[in-house]
C-alpha atoms as one frame of an Amber mdcrd trajectory, in Angstrom:
protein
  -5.436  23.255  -9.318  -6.530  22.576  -5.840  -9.532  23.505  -4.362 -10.640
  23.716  -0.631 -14.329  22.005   0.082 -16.402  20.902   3.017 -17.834  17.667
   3.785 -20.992  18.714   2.972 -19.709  20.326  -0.672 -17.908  16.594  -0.766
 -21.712  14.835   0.111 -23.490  17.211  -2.306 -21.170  17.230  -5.291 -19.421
  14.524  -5.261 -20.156  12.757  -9.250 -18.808  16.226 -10.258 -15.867  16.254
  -8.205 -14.804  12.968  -8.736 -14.864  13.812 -12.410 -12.777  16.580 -12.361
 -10.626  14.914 -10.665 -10.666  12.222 -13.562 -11.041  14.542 -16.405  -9.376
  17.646 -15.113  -6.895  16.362 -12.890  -8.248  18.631 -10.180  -7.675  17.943
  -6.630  -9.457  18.920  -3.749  -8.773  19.217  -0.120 -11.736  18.339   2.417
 -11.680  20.653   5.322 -13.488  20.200   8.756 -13.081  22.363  11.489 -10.178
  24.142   9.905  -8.057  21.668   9.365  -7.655  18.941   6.548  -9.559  15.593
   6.840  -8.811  14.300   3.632  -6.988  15.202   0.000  -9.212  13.411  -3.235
  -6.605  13.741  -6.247  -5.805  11.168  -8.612  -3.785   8.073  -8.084   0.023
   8.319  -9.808   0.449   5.420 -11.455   3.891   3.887 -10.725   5.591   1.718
 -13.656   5.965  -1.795 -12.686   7.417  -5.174 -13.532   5.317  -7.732 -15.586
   6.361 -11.637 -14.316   7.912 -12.512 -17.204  10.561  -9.189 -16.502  10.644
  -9.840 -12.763  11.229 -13.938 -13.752  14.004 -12.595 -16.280  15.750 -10.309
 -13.914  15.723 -12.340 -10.908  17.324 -15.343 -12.770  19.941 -13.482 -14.072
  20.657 -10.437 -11.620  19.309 -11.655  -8.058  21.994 -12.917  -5.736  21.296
 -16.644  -4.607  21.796 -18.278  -1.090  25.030 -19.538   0.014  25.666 -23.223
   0.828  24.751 -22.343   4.285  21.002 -20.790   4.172  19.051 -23.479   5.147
  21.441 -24.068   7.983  20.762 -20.113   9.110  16.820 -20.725   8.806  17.554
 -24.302  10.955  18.798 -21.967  13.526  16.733 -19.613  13.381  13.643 -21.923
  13.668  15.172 -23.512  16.630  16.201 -20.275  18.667  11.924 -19.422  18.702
   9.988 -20.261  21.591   7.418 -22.652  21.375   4.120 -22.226  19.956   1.426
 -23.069  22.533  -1.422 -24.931  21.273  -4.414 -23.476  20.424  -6.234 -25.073
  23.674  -4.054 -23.138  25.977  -4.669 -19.254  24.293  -7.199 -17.398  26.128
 -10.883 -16.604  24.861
């Protein structure tokens, strides 16, 4: 369910509102001058990887550099300009 509120609505309720959105899984839509200044629904929780899955996937499925890798990043560390030192950037 979505429901349309003002700022002020948002000032004066918001305990309630936030625990609808918590309890109820409401979401509201803050309007100001006819148009939307903000949506207050609750986060989706996206599955994720714990380390010890991440550390068992990426030594056994993720691809490893070639021989040459550290000569690419040698190159590419050499092809950037200088850094100036710090003395030279402006206040």
């Amino acid at each position: 369910m979505e429901t349309k509120i003002s700022p002020h609505d948002l000032a004066e309720g918001l305990d309630d509102i936030l625990s609808r959105v918590r309890d109820g899984g409401e979401r509201f839509v803050v309007e100001l001058d006819g148009g939307t200044l903000a949506v207050i629904a609750a986060m989706v929780q996206q599955p994720g990887l714990t380390w010890g899955e991440f550390l068992a996937t990426y030594h056994t499925n993720w691809p490893r550099p070639d021989d040459q890798f550290a000569d690419d990043l040698e190159a590419i560390r050499a092809s950037q300009p200088p850094v100036p030192e710090p003395s030279a950037w402006p206040d």
